[in-house]
C-alpha positions in Angstrom: 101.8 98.4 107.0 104.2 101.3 107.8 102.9 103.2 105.1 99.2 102.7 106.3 100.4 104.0 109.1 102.3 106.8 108.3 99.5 107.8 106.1 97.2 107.8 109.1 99.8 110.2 110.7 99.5 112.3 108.0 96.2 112.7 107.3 95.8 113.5 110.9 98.2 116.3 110.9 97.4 118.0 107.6 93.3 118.4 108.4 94.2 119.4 111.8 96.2 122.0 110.2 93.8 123.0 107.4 90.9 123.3 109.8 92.9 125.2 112.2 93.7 127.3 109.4 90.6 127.9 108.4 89.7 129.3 111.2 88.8 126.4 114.0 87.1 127.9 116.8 90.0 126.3 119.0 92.4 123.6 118.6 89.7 120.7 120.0 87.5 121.5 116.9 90.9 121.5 114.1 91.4 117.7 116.3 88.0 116.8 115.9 88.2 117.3 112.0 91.6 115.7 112.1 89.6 112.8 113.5 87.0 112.5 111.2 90.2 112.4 108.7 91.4 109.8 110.3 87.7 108.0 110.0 87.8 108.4 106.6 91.3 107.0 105.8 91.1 104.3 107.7 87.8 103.1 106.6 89.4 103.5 102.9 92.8 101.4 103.9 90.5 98.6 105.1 88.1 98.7 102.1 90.8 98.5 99.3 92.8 95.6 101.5 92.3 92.3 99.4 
């Protein structure tokens, strides 16, 4: 569970970083794709659960 969770963490951070990066029109818009990160992974943790 930690590791789910850390991964969340993660994944939030690094596309936040990336978008902002790559040239986010502000730091809202690098969250928002950090969200959609976050979306993605977390719909992927839940799929693979047994």
């Amino acid at each position: 569970m930690i590791r789910n969770l850390l991964m969340l963490l993660v994944t939030v951070v690094v596309v936040t970083a990336v978008a902002e990066l790559l040239g986010a029109i502000n730091f809202g818009t690098a969250l928002t794709f950090g969200q959609i990160g976050f979306a993605a992974v977390l719909v992927w943790i839940l799929l693979r659960r047994p």
